[in-house]
C-alpha positions as CSV (number, residue, x, y, z in Angstrom):
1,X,107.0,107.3,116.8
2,X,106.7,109.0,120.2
3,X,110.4,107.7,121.3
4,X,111.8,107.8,117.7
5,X,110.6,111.4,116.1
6,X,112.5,113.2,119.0
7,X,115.2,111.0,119.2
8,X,115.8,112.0,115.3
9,X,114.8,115.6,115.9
10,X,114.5,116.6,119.6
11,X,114.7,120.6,118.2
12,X,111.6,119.8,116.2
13,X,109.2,117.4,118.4
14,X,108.3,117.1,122.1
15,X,105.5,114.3,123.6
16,X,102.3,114.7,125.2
17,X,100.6,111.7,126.4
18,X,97.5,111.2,128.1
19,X,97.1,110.3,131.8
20,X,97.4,106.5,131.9
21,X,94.2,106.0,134.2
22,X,92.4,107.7,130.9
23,X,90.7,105.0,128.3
24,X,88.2,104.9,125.8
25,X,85.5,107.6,126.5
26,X,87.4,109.3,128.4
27,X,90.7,109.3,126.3
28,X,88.7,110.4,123.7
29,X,87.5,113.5,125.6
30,X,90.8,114.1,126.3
31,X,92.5,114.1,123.3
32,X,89.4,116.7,121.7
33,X,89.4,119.1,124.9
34,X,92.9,119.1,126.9
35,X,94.9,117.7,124.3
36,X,94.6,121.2,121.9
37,X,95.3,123.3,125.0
38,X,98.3,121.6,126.2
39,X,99.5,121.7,122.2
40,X,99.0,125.3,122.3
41,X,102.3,127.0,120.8
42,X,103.0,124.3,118.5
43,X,103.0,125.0,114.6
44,X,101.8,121.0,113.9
45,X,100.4,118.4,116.0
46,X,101.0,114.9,115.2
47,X,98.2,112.1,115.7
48,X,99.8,108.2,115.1
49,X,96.9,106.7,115.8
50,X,94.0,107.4,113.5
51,X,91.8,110.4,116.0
52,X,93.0,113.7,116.8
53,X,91.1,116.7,117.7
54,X,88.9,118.6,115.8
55,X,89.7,122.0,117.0
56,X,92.0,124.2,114.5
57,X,93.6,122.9,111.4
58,X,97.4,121.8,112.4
59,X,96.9,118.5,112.4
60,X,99.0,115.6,110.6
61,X,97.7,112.6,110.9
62,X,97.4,108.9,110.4
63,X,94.9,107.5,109.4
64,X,95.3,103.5,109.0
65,X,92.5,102.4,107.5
66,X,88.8,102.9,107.0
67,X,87.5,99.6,107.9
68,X,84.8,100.7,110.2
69,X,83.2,103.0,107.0
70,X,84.3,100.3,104.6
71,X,82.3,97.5,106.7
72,X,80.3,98.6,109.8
73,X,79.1,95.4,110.0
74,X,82.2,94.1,111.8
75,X,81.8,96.7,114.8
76,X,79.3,98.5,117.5
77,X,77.0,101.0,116.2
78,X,78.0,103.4,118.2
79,X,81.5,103.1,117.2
80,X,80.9,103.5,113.6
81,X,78.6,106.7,114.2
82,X,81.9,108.1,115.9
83,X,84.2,106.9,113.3
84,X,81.8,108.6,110.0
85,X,81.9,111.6,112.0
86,X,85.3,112.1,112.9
87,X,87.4,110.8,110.4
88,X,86.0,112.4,107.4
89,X,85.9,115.9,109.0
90,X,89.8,114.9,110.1
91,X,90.9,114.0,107.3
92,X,89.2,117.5,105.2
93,X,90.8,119.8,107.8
94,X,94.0,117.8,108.9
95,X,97.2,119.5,106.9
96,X,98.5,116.3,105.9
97,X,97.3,112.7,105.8
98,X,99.8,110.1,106.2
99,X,98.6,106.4,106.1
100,X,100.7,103.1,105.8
101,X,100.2,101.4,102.4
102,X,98.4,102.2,99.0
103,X,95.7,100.5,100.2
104,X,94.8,102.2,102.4
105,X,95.4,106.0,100.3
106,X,92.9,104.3,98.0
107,X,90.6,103.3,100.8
108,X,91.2,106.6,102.1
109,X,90.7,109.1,98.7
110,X,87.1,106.6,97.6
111,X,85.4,106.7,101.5
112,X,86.6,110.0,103.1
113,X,86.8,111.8,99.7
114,X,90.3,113.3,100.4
115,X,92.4,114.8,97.1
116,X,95.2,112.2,96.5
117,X,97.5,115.0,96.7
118,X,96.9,115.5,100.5
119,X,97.4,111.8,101.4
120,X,100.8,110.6,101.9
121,X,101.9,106.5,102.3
122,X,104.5,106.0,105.4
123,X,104.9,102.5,105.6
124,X,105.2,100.9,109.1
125,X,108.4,99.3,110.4
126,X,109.3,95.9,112.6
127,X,110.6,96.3,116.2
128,X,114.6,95.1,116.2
129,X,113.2,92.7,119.3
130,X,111.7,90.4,116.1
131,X,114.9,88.3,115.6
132,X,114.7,85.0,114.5
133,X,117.3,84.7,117.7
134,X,114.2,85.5,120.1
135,X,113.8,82.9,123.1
136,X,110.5,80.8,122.4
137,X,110.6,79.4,126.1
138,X,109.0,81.9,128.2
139,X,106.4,82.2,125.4
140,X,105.7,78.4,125.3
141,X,106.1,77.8,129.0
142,X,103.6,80.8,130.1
143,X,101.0,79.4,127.2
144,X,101.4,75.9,127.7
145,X,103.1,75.2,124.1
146,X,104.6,72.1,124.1
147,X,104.9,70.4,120.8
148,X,104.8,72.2,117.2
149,X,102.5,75.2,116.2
150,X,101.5,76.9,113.8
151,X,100.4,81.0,115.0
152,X,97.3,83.5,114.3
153,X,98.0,86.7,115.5
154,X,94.7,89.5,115.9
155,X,92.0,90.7,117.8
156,X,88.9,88.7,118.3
157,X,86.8,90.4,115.3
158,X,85.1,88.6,112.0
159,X,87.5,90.9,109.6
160,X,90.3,88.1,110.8
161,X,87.8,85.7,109.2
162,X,89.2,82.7,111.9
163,X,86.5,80.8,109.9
164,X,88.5,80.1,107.4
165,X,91.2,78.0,109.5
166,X,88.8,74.8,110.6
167,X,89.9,73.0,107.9
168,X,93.7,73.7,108.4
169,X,93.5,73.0,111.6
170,X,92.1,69.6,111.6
171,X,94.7,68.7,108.7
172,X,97.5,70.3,111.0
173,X,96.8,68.1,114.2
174,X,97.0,65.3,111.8
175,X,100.6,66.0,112.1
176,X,101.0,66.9,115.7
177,X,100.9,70.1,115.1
178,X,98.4,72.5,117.1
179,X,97.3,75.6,115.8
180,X,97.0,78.3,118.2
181,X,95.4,81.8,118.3
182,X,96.9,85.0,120.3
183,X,94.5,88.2,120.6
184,X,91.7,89.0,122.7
185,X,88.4,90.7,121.8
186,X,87.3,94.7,122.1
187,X,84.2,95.6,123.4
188,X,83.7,97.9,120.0
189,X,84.1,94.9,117.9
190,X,81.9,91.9,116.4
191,X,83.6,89.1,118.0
192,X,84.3,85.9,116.0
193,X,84.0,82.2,117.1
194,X,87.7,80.5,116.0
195,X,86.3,76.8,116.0
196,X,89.6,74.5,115.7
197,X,91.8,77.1,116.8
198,X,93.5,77.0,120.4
199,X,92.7,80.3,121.9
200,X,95.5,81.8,123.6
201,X,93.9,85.0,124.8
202,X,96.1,88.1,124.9
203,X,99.5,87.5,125.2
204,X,101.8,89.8,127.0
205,X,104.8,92.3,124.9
206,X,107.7,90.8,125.9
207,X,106.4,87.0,125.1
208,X,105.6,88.2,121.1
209,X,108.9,88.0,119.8
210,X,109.8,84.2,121.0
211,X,106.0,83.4,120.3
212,X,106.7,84.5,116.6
213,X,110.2,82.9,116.5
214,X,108.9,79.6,118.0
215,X,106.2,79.1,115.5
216,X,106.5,76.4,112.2
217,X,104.3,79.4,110.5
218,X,101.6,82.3,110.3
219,X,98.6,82.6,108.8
220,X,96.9,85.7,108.2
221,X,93.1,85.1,106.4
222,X,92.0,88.6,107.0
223,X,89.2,90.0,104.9
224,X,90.4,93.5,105.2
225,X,93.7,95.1,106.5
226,X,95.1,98.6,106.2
227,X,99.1,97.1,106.5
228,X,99.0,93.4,108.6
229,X,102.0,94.4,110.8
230,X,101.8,90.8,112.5
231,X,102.9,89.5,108.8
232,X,106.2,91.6,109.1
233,X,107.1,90.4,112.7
234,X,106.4,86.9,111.9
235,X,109.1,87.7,108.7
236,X,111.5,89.4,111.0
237,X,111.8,86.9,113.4
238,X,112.3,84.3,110.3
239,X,108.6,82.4,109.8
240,X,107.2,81.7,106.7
241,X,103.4,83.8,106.1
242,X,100.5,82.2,104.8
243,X,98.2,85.3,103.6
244,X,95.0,86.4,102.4
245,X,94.8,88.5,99.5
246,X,93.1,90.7,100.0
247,X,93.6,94.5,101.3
248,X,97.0,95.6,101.8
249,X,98.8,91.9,102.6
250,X,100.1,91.8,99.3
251,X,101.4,95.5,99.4
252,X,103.5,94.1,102.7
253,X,104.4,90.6,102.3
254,X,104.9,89.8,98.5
255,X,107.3,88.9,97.0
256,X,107.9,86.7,100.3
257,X,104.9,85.7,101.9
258,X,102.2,82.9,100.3
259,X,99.0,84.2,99.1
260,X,95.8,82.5,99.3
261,X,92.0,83.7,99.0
262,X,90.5,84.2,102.1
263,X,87.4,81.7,101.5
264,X,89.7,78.8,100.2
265,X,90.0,76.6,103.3
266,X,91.8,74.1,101.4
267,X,94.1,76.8,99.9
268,X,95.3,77.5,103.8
269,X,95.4,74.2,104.9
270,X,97.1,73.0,102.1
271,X,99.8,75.8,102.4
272,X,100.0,75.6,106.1
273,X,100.5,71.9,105.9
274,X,102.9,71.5,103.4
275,X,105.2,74.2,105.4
276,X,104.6,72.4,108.2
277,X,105.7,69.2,107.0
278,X,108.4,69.8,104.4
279,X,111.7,71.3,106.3
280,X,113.1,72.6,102.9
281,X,110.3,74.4,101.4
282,X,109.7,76.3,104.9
283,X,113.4,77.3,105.4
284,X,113.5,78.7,101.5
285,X,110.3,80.8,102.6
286,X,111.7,81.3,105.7
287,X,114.8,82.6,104.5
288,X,113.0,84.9,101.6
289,X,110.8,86.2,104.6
290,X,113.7,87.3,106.7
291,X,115.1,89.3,103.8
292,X,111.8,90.8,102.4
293,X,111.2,92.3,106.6
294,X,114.7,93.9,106.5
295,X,113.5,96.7,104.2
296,X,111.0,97.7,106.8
297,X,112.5,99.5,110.1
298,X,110.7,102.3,112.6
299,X,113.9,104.3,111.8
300,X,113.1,104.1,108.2
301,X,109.4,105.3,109.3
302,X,110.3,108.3,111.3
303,X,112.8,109.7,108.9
304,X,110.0,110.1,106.2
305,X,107.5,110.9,108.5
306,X,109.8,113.9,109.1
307,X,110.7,114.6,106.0
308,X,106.8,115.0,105.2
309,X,105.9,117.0,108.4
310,X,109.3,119.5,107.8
311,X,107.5,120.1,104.1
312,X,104.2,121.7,105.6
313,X,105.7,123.5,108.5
């Protein structure tokens, strides 16, 4: 949204980011001190990513999910005293609440107790980079990928319930297939072991796109998410989606994308396995996915985002 709101209306928006050396603590003082100073003169301040500051009562923003409220359990103490401080007060003073699914309004009006009226549902959009025509090789050669895989895509936390894939992935190397996890861990955040699962650790920008496009599948057990954007990606680049059902996943992948309950190990392996062994059924989901992920572009994102930030200026 920072390139694409002014590129729609440069009369209307201009950027202010944060000095790059600045992260965590120290972003966060930031954004509450300097940030409202250097904003001074604007009519609306627009936050993308869940914080903003406190001070005066211009803000819009977007709030992705309540997670952290919803289930502290998966973070750092501290992190979730910050979080049911800040985001309740945000979301009573902000002038408009935009978040990225029904879901997550839901989530939103039942924990932070915001009027419905006040919360608007901007859905997010899939880079034009996640093409099925994106080159897999510098993806498998910098991760080592050399036969089939099947892809998990997520941070290191038990929310992504990894758990659930031990039994799909011993039915998957069955068939010479590996299947491989990208993400790292945050220092806020419960980490999860992912037994069965090759770890590939974080795994840079420009290698996403071919790692999605190189990939037999995805699988997506989450307990809780406020949109799964990975699920989209994996669409847009033309891989079938294996689901939970739970949070917002159905909201973004149905009709396209399979849906399983996260505790059913059997349902994911059985779903994963079959995709990964019958060519027809995964090019007919394939296919479906590709289609379902073309309704959902950034450009379709910042022009209602605009439209909603033009109605309370």
């Amino acid at each position: 949204m920072s390139i694409r709101l002014p590129r729609l209306r440069p009369d209307r928006y201009r950027v202010i980011r944060p000095p790059q050396k600045l992260a965590h603590r120290a972003g966060h003082a930031w954004e509450q001190g300097a940030l409202p100073l250097l904003a001074r003169g604007s009519e609306l301040l627009y936050s993308p990513a869940n914080l903003a500051p406190l001070a005066g009562r211009r803000n819009v923003v977007v709030i992705h999910d309540v997670a952290a409220l919803r289930h502290p359990e998966w973070y750092r103490p501290l992190y979730v005293t910050y979080q049911r401080w800040m985001l309740p007060a945000l979301a009573r003073r902000a002038r408009l609440v935009l978040t990225v699914s029904e879901f997550s309004k839901r989530e939103l009006v039942e924990v932070l107790q915001v009027e419905p009226g006040r919360v608007a549902v901007v859905p997010n959009g899939v880079g034009e980079r996640f093409t099925p025509e994106a080159d897999p090789a510098p993806a498998r050669a910098a991760h080592h990928l050399d036969g089939p895989y099947v892809l998990v895509v997520g941070t290191r936390i038990a929310r992504k319930n990894l758990g659930a894939m031990r039994e799909a992935a011993t039915r998957l190397r069955d068939h010479g297939v590996q299947l491989v996890h990208a993400g790292s861990g945050r220092d806020y955040m419960r980490a999860e072991q992912a037994d069965g699962l090759r770890p590939l650790g974080y795994v840079e920008e420009e290698h996403l796109p071919g790692l999605y496009a190189g990939a037999l599948a995805l699988a997506m057990p989450s307990l809780y998410e406020g949109f799964g954007l990975p699920c989209l990606e994996a669409m847009a680049c033309g891989v079938p989606v294996v689901a939970s059902n739970r949070g917002a996943l159905p909201e973004t992948c149905a009709p396209a994308g399979i849906l399983v309950e996260p505790d059913d190990q059997e349902g994911f392996a059985g779903e994963l396995e079959r995709l990964a062994a019958d060519d027809t059924h995964r090019r007919r989901i394939a296919d479906a996915s590709l289609e379902h992920a073309r309704g959902f572009t950034w450009e379709r994102t910042a022009t209602e985002t605009d439209s909603l930030i033009a109605g309370v200026m």
